[in-house]
N, C-alpha and C positions, 0 to 999 in steps of 0.2 A: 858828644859830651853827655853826662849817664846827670839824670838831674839828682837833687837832692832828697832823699826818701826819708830822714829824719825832719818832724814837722816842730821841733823846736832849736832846729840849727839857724832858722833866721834870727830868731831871737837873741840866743846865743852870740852871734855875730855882729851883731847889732849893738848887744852891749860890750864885746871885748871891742870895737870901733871907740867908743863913747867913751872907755874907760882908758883907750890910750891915747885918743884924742884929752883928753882931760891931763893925763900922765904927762905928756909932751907941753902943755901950756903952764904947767907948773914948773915942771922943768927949766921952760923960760923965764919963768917968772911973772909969766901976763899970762890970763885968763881968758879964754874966748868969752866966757858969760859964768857971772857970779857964780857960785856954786851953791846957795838953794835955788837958782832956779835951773840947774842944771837936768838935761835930761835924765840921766840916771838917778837923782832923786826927787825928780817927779813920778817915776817909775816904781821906786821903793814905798813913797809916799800913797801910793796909789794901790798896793799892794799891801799893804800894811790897813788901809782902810777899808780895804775889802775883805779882809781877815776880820777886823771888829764887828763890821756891821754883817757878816756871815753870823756870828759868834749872836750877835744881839739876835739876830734872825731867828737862831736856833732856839735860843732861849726861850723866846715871845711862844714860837710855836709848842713846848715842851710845858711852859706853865699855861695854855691854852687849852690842854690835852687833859694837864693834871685836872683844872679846873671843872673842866667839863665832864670828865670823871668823877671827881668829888661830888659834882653836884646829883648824876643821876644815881651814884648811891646812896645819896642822902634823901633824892627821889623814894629810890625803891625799896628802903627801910623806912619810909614813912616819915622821916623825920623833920619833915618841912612844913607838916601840917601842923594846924593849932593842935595844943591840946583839948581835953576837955575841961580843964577849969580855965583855958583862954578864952578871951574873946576878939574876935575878926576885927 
């Protein structure tokens, strides 16, 4: 028996399982387990929050960059220092 060489057919699998176990208890009319807490939208749920908080991720680090930018040109155009009629 040749194993399996695609490395997201477990997954795959796992959720056509899930979603026809789910298909089949409706079908009956009784539910193995509610359906927010149902595996596959724990799954989604969880995928979905990892997508945001990437997105927050990227952001944090993009306005970190800007930041840090901003600042050493404003270093190196002198623009941070007093002037001459300031006082420190």
């Amino acid at each position: 028996m040749a194993l399996v060489r695609d490395p997201f057919f477990w997954k795959r699998f796992s959720t056509a399982v899930h979603m026809d176990e789910e298909a089949k208890a409706v079908d009956q009319g009784t539910q193995t387990t509610p359906a927010p807490t149902s595996w596959l939208s724990r799954e989604r749920r969880k995928r979905k929050r990892s997508i945001i908080y990437g997105f927050i991720i990227f952001f944090a680090v993009v306005f970190a960059v800007a930041a840090s930018v901003i600042v050493w040109w404003l270093a190196k155009n002198n623009w941070l220092q007093p002037g001459p009629d300031e006082t420190p």
